[in-house]
DRENDO-1510 file (C-alpha; in Angstrom, 1 decimal, always signed):
<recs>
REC; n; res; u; v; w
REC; 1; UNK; +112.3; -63.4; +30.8 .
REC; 2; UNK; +115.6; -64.2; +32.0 .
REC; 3; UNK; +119.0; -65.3; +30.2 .
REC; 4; UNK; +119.1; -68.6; +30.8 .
REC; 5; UNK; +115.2; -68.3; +29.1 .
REC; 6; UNK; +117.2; -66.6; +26.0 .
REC; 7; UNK; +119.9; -69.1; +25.7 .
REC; 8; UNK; +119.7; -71.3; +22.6 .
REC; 9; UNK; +117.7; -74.6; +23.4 .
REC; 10; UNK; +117.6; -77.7; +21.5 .
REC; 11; UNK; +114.4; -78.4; +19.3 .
REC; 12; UNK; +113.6; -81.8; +18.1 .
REC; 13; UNK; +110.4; -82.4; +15.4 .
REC; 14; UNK; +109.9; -85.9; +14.9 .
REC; 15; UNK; +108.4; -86.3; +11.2 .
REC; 16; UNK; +108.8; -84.4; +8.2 .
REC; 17; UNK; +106.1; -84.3; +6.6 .
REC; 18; UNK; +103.6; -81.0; +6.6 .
REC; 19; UNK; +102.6; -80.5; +10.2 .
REC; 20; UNK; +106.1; -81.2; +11.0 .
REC; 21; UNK; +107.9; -78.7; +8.5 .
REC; 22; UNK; +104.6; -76.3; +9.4 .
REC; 23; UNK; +105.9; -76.6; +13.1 .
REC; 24; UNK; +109.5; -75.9; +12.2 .
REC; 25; UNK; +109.0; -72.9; +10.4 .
REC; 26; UNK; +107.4; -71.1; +13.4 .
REC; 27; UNK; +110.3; -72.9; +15.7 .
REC; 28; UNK; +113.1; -71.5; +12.9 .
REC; 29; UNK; +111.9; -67.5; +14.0 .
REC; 30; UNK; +113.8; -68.2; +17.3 .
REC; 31; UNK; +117.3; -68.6; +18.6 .
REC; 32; UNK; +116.9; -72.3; +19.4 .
REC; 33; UNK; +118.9; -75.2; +17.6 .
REC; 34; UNK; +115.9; -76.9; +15.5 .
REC; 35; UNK; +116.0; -80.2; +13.9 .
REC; 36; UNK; +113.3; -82.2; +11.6 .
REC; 37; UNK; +114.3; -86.0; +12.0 .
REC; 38; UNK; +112.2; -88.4; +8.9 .
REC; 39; UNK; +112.7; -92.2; +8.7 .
REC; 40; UNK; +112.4; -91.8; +4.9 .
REC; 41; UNK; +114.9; -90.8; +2.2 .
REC; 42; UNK; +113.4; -87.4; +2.0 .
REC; 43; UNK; +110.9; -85.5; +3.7 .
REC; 44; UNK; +107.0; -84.6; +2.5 .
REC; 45; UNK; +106.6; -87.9; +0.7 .
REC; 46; UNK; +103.4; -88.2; +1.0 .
REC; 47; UNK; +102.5; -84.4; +0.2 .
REC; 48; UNK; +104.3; -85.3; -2.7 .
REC; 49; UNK; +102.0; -87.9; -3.6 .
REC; 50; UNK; +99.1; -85.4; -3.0 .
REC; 51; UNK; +100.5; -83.0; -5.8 .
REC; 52; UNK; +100.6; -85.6; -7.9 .
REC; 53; UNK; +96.4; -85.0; -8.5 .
REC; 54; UNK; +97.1; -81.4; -8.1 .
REC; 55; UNK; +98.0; -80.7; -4.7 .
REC; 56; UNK; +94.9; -79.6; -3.0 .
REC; 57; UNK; +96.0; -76.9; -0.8 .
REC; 58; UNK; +92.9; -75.6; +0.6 .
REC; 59; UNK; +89.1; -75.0; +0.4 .
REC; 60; UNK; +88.1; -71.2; -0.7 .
REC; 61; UNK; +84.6; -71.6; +0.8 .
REC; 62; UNK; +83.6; -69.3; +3.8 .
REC; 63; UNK; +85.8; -69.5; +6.9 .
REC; 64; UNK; +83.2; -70.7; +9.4 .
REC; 65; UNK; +81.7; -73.1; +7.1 .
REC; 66; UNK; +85.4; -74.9; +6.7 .
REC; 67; UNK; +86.3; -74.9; +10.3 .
REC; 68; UNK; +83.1; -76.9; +10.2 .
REC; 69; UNK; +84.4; -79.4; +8.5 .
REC; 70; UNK; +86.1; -81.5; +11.1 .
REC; 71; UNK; +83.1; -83.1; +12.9 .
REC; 72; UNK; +83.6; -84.1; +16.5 .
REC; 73; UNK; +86.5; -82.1; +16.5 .
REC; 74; UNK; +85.5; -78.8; +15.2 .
REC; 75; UNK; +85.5; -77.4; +18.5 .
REC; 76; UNK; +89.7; -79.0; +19.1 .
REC; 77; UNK; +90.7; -77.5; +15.8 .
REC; 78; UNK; +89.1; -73.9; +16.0 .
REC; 79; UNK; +92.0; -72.2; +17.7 .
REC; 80; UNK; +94.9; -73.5; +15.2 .
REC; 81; UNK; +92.3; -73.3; +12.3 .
REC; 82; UNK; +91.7; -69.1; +13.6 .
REC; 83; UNK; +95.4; -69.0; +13.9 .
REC; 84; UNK; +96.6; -70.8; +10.2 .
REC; 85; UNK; +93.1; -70.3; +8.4 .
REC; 86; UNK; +92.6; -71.1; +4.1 .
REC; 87; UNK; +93.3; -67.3; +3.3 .
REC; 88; UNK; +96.7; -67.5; +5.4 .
REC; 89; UNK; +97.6; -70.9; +3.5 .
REC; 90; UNK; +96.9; -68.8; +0.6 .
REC; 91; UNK; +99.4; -65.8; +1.9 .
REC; 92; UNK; +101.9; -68.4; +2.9 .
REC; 93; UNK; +102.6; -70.6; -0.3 .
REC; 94; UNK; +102.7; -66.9; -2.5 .
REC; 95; UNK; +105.0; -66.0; -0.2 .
REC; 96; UNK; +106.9; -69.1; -1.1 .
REC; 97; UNK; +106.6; -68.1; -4.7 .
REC; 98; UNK; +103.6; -70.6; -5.5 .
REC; 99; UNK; +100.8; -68.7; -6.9 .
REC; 100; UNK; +97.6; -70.1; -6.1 .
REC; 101; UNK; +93.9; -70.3; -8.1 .
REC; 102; UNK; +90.4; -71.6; -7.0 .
REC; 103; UNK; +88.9; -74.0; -9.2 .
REC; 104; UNK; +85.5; -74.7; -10.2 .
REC; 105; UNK; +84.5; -76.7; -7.0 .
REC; 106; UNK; +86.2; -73.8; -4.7 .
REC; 107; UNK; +89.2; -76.1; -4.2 .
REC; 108; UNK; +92.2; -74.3; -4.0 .
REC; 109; UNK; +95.2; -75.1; -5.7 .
REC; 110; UNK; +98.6; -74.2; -7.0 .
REC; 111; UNK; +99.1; -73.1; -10.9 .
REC; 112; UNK; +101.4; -75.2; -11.3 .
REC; 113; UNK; +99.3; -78.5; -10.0 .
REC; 114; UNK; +102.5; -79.3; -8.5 .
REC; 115; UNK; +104.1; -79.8; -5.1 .
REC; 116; UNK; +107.5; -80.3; -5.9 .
REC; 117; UNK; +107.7; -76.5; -6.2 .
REC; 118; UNK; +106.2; -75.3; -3.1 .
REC; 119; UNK; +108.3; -77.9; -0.7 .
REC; 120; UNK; +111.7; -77.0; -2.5 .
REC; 121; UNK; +110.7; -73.5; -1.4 .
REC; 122; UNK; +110.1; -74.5; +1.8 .
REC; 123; UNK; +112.7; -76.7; +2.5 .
REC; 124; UNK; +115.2; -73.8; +1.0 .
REC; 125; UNK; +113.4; -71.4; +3.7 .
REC; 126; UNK; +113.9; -73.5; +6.3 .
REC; 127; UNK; +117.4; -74.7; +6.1 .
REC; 128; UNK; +118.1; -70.7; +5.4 .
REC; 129; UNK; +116.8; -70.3; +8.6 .
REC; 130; UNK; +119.7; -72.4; +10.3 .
REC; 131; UNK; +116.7; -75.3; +10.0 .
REC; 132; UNK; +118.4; -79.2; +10.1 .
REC; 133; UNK; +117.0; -81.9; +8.5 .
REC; 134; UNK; +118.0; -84.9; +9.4 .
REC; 135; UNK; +116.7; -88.2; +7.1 .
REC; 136; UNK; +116.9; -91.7; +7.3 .
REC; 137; UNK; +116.7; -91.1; +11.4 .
REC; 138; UNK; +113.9; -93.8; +12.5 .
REC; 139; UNK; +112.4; -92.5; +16.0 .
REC; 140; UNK; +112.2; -95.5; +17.9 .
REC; 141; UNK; +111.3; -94.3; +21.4 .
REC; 142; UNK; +112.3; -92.7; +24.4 .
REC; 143; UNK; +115.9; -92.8; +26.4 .
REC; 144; UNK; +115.8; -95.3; +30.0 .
REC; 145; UNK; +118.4; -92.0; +31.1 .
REC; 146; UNK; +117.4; -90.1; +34.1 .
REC; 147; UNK; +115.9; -88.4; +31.3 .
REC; 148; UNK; +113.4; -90.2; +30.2 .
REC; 149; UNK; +112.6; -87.8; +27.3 .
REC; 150; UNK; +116.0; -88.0; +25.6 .
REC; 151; UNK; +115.1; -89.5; +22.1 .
REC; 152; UNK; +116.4; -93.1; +20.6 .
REC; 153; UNK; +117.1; -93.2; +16.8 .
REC; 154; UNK; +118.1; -96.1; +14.4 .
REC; 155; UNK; +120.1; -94.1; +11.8 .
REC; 156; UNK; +122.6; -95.4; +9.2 .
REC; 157; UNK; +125.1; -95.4; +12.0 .
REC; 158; UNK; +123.6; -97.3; +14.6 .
REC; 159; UNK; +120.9; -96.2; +17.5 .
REC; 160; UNK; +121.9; -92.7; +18.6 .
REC; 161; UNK; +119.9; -90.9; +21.7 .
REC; 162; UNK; +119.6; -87.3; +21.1 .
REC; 163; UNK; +118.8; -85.2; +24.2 .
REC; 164; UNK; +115.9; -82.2; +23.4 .
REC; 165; UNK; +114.1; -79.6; +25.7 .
REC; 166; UNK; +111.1; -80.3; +24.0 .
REC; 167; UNK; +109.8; -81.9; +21.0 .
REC; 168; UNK; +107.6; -81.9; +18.7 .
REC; 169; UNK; +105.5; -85.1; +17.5 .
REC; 170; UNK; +104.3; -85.3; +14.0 .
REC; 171; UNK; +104.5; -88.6; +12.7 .
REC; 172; UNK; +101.5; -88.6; +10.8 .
REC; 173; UNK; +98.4; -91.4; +10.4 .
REC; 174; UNK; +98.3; -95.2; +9.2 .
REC; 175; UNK; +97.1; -94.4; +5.8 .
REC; 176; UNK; +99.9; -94.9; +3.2 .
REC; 177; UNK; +102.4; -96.6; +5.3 .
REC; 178; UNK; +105.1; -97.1; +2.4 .
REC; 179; UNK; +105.5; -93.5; +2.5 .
REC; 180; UNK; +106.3; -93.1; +6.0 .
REC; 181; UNK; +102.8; -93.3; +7.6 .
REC; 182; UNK; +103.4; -96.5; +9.3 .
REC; 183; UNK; +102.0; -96.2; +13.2 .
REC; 184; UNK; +105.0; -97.4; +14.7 .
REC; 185; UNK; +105.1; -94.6; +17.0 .
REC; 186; UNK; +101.3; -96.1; +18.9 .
REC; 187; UNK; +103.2; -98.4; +21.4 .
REC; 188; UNK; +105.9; -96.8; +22.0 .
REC; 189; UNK; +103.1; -93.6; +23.2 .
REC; 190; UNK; +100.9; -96.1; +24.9 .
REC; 191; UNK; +104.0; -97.6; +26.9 .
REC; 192; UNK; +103.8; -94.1; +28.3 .
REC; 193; UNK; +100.4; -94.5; +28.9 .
REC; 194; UNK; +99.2; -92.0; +26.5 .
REC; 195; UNK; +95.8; -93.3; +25.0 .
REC; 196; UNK; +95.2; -93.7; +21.0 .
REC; 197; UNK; +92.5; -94.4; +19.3 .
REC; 198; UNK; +92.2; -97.1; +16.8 .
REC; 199; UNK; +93.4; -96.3; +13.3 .
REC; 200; UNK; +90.5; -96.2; +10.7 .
REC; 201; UNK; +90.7; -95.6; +6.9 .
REC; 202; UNK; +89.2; -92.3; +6.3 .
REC; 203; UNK; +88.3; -91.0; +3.0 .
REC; 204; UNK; +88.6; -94.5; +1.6 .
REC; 205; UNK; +87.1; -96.9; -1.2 .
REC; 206; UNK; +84.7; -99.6; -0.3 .
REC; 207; UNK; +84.4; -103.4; -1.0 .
REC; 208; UNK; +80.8; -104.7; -3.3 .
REC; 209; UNK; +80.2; -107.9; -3.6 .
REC; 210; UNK; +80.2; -107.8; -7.5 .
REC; 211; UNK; +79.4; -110.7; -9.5 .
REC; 212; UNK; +82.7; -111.9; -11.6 .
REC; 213; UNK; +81.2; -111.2; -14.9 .
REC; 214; UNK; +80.2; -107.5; -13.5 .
REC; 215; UNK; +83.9; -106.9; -12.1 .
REC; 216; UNK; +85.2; -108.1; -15.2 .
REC; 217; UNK; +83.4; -105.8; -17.4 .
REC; 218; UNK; +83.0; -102.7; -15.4 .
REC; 219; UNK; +86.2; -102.4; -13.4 .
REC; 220; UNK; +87.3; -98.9; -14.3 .
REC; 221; UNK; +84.4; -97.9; -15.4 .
REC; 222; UNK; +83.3; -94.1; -14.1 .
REC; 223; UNK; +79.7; -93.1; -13.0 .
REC; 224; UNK; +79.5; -89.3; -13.8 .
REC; 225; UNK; +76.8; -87.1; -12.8 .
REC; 226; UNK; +74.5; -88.7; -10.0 .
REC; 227; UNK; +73.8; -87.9; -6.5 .
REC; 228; UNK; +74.9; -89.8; -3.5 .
REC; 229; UNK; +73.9; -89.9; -0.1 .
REC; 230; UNK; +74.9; -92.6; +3.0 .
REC; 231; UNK; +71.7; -93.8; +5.2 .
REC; 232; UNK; +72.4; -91.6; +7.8 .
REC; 233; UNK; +73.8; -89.2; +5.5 .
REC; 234; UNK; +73.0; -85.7; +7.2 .
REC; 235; UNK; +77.0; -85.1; +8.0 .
REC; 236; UNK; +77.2; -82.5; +5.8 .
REC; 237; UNK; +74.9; -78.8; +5.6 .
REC; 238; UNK; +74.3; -75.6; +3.8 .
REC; 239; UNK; +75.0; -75.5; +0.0 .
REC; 240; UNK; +78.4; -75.1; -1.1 .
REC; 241; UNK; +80.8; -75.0; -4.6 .
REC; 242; UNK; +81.7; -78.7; -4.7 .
REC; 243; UNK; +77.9; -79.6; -4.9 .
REC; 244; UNK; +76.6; -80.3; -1.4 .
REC; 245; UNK; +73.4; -79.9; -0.2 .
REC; 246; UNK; +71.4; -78.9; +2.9 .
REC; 247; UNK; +70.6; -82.7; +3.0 .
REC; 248; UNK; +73.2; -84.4; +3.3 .
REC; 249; UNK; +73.4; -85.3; -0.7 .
REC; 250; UNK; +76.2; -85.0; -2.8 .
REC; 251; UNK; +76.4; -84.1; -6.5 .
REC; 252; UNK; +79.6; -86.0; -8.7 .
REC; 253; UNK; +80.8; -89.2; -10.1 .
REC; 254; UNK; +83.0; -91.9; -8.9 .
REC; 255; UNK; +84.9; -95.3; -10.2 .
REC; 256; UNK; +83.5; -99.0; -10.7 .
REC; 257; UNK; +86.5; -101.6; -9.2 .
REC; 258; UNK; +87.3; -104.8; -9.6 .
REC; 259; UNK; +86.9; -105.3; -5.3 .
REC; 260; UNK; +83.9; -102.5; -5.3 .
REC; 261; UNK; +83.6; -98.5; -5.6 .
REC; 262; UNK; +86.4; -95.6; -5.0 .
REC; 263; UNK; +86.6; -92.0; -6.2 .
REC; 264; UNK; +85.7; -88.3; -4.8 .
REC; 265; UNK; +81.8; -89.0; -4.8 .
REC; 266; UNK; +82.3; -91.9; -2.1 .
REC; 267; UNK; +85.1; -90.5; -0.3 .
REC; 268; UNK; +82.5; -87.4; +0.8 .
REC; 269; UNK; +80.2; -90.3; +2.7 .
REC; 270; UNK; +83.2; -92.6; +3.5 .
REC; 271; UNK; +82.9; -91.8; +7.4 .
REC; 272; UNK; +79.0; -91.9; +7.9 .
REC; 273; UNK; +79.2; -95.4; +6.2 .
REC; 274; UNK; +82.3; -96.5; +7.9 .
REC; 275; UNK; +80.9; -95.9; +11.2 .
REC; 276; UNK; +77.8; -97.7; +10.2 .
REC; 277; UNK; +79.2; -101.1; +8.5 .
REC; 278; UNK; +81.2; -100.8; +12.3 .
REC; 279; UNK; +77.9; -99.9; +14.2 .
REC; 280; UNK; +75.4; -102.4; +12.4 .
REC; 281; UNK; +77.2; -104.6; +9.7 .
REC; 282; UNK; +75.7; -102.8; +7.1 .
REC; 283; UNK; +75.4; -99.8; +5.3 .
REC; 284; UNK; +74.3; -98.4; +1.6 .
REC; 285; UNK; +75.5; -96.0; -0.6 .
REC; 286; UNK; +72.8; -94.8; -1.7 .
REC; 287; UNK; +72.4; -93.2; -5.7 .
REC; 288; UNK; +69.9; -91.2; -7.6 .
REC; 289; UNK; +71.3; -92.0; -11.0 .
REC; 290; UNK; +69.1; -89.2; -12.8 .
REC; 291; UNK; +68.8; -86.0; -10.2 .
REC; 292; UNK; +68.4; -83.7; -12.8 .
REC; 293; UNK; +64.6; -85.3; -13.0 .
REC; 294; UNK; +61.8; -86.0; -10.2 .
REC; 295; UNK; +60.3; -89.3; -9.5 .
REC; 296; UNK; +57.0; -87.9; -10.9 .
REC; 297; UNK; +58.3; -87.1; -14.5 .
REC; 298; UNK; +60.5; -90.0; -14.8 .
REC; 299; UNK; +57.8; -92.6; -13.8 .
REC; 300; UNK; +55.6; -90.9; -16.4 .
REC; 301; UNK; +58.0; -91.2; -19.3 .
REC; 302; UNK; +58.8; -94.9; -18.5 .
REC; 303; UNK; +55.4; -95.7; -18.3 .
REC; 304; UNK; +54.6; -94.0; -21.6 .
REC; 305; UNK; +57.9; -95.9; -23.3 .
REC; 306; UNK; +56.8; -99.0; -26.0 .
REC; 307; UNK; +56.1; -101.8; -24.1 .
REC; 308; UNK; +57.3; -104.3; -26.8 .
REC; 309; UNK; +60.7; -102.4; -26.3 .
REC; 310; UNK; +63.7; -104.2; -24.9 .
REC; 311; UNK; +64.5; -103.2; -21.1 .
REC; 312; UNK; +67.5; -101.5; -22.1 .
REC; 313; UNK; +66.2; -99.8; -25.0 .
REC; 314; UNK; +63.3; -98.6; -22.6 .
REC; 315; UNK; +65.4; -97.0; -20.5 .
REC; 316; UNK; +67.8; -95.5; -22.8 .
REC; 317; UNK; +65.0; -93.8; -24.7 .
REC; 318; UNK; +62.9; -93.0; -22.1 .
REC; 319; UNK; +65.9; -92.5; -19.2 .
REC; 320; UNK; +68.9; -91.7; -21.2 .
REC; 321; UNK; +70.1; -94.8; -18.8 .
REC; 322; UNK; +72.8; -97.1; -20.6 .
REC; 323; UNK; +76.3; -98.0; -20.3 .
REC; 324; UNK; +77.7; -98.3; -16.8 .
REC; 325; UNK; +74.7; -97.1; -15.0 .
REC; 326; UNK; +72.5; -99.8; -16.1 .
REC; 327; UNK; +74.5; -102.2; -15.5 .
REC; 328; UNK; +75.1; -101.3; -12.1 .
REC; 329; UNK; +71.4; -101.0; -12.0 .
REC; 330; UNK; +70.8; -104.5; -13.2 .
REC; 331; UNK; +74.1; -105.8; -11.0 .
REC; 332; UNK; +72.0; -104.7; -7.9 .
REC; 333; UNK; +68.6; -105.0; -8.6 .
REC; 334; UNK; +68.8; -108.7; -10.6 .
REC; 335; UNK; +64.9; -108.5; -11.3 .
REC; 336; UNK; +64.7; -104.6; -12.4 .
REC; 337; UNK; +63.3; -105.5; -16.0 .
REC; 338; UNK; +60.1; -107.0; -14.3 .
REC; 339; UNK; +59.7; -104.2; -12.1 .
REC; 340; UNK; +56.4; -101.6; -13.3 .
REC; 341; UNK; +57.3; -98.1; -14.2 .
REC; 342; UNK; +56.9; -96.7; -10.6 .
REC; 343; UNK; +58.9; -98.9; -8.9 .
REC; 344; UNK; +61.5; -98.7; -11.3 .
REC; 345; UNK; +61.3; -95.0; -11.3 .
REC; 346; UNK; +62.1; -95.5; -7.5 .
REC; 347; UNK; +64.7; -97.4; -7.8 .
REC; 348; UNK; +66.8; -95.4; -10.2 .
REC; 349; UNK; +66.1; -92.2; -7.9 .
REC; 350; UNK; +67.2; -94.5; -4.9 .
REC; 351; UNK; +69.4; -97.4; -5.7 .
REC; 352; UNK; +71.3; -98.6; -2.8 .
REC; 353; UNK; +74.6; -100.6; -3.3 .
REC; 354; UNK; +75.2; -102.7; -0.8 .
REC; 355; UNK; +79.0; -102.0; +1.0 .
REC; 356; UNK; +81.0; -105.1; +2.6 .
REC; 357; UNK; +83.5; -103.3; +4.4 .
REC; 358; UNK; +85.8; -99.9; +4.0 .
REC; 359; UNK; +89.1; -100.8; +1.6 .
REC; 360; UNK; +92.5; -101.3; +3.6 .
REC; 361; UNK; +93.6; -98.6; +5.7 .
REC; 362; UNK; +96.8; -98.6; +3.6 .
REC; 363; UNK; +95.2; -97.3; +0.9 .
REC; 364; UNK; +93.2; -94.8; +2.2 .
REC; 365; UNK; +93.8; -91.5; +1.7 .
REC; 366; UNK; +93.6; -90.3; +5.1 .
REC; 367; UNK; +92.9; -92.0; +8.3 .
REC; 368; UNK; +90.9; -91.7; +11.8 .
REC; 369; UNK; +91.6; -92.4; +15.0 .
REC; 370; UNK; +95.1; -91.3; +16.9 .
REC; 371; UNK; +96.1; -90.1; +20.0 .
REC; 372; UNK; +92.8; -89.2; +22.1 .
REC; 373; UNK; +91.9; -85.9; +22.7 .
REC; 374; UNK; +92.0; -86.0; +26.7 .
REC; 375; UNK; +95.8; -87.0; +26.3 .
REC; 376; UNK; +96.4; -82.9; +25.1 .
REC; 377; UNK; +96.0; -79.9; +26.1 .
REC; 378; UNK; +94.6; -77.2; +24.6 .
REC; 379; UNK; +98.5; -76.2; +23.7 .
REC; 380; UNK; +99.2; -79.0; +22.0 .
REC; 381; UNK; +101.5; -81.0; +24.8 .
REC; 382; UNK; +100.9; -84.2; +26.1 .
REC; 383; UNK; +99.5; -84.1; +29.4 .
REC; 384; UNK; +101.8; -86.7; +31.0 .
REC; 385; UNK; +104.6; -85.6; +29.1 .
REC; 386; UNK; +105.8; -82.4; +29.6 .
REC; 387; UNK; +107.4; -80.9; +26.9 .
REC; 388; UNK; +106.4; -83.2; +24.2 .
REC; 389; UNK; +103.6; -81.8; +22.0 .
REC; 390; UNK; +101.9; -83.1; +19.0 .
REC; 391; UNK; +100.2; -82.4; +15.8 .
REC; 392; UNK; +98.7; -83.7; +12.0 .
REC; 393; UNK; +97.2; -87.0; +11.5 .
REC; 394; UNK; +98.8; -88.7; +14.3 .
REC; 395; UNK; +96.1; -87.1; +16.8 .
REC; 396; UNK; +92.8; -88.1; +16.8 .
REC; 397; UNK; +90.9; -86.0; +14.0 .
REC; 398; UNK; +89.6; -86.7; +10.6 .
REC; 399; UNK; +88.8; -84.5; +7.5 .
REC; 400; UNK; +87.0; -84.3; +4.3 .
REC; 401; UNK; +88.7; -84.4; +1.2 .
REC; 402; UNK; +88.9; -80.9; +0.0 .
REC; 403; UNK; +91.7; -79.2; +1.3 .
REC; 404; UNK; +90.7; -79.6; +4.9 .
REC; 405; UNK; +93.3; -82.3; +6.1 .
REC; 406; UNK; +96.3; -80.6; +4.5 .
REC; 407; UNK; +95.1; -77.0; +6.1 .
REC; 408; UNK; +94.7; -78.5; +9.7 .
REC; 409; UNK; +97.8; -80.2; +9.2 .
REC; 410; UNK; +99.8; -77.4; +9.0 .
REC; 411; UNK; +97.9; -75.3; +11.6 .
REC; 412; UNK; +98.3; -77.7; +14.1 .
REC; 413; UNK; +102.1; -78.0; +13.0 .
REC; 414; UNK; +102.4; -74.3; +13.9 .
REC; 415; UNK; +99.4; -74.3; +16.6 .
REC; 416; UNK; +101.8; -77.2; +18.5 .
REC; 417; UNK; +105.5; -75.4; +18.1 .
REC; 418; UNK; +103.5; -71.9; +19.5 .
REC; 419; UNK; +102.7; -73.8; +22.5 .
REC; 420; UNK; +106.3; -75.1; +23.1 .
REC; 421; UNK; +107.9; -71.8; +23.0 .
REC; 422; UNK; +105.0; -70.4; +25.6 .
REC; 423; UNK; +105.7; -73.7; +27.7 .
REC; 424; UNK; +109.6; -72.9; +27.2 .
REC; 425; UNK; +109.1; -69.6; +28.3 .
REC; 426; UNK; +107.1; -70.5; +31.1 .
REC; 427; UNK; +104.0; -68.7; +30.1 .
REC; 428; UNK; +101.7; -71.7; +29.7 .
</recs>
């Protein structure tokens, strides 16, 4: 290396949310000027909104079965997933002073429940580390200098251009855009003729066409214990903590709304029916509403219930059905009480609601879609920009609920800034 290679370089990171901070904590090991510029007030707003359900950190299940996680981009993911894995996260927010636990479903999370905590620590371990953060600083594009990757900002002062050797992009999804999340960034990427792929809501609520009376009634209401399963709905294998099965079914409970369903039970088969409502125009989300008993037994006790018996009372006694679960099974089947006990039987071990389309990106937890895979290399950098790399939601992945977005988001934070200091150094 020569000296010019150790001189102190400047180092901006565009976003400051977690694969941004993730990237600048690698980036603060070095001598290089480093600065985190947000558009918001303060940084990790939306992290902060995570915490605010307990901050789900991670996913304590076996390594390769996580790395798994990620679909069609498994395979992208691997090498920052090997480099910044769930036990590392683990190692990483302890070594923050966050102690961490694994619940029941193999979620991990802080003791606290909190993420206030863990980003004061980090923000404190940063700026120690000669970190600036720099807020209220909207990145509005690129310079029209000679160098064309100086960087334009509208601050509280007025537009500013800030020249960097390199850069680091992480300006996160569409999902939650009054948090920072807005897209603003996709035209001013595509004016460099750097592809990006439609923003999707992932991990999202869908609309039913509930009747008014049934919305009225029900909105709020929770389903608990039943087993769910999209038409197509083989995304997911083996048998882990949280329920799933080598089918494709999973085991939980979700939330009646006033527009249709939401909760964790449809967010784990929110992609397979996204992708088919897109693909064909339809898709059901399909229920067994009693999976601890087999179509054979249950047929058998609702033909041996009293025939002179209201509907309801039929299936309470002979189903333990009542409450919100029957009337979502009257709500979609309207002529269920005429129905003979194997039919019926059917039906409740398969009752398919009927989706309308995903619920606005904006209120999806997470989204899909971003800047396309063939626009990277394997190091993070934009093909036809040298020296600008990018990570977290803004590139084209999507994850699970789980743990899995927050843990790829900060090991492509650190998996991009590691490939700006080999492409500084020249090694790349």
């Amino acid at each position: 290396m020569t000296t010019a290679d150790n001189m102190t370089k400047t180092i901006a990171i565009i976003g400051g949310g977690p694969a941004g901070l993730a990237a600048a904590e690698i980036l603060s090991k070095t001598q290089h000027a480093v600065t985190v510029y947000d558009a918001m007030p303060t940084i990790g707003r939306k992290f902060l909104l995570a915490g605010k359900s307990g901050l789900n950190l991670t996913h304590a299940e076996p390594y390769d079965t996580f790395a798994s996680r990620f679909g069609a981009a498994n395979d992208r993911l691997r090498p920052a997933l090997d480099a910044f894995s769930p036990k590392d996260v683990r190692r990483w927010a302890e070594g923050l002073g966050v102690e961490t636990f694994v619940g029941s479903s193999g979620r991990v999370f802080p003791k606290a429940m909190k993420a206030s905590p863990l980003l004061r620590a980090w923000r404190q371990r940063l700026e120690t580390r000669g970190v600036t953060i720099q807020t209220r600083w909207r990145w509005v594009g690129f310079s029209d200098s000679a160098n064309d990757h100086d960087l334009v900002f509208e601050t509280p002062e007025g537009i500013r251009t800030i020249a960097s050797h390199a850069t680091v992009l992480a300006l996160g999804g569409a999902s939650w855009p009054r948090l920072g999340s807005d897209a603003r960034w996709v035209p001013m990427l595509e004016a460099q003729g750097i592809a990006v792929a439609p923003f999707r809501p992932a991990n999202c609520g869908f609309d039913v066409a509930w009747s008014e009376e049934f919305a009225a009634r029900f909105a709020g209401a929770p389903v608990k214990s039943v087993v769910a399963t999209s038409q197509d709905g083989r995304t997911q294998d083996g048998r882990t903590q949280d329920g799933r099965t080598q089918d494709g079914r999973t085991q939980g409970e979700f939330v009646i709304t006033r527009h249709g369903i939401e909760g964790s039970l449809v967010y784990a088969h929110s992609a397979a029916l996204r992708d088919r409502l897109e693909a064909e125009g339809q898709a059901d989300f399909v229920l067994d509403l009693l999976p601890g008993r087999s179509l054979e037994a249950l047929t058998s006790a609702l033909e041996m219930a009293p025939r002179k018996a209201s509907f309801s009372n039929r299936l309470r006694k002979a189903a333990r059905i009542d409450g919100a679960k029957l009337a979502l099974l009257r709500e979609v089947i309207r002529n269920a009480d005429r129905l003979p006990a194997n039919d019926l039987a059917s039906v409740l071990k398969m009752l398919p609601i009927p989706l309308v389309r995903p619920r606005p990106i904006e209120e999806a937890i997470s989204s899909a879609g971003g800047i396309s895979s063939g626009a990277i290399d394997p190091s993070g950098m934009l093909r036809h920009m040298p020296g600008v790399f990018v990570a977290g939601e803004m590139v084209d992945w999507e994850a699970p609920t789980g743990g899995y977005l927050l843990t790829a988001c900060f090991a492509t934070g650190r998996h991009a800034a590691s490939g700006l200091l080999r492409w500084m150094s020249g090694a790349d």
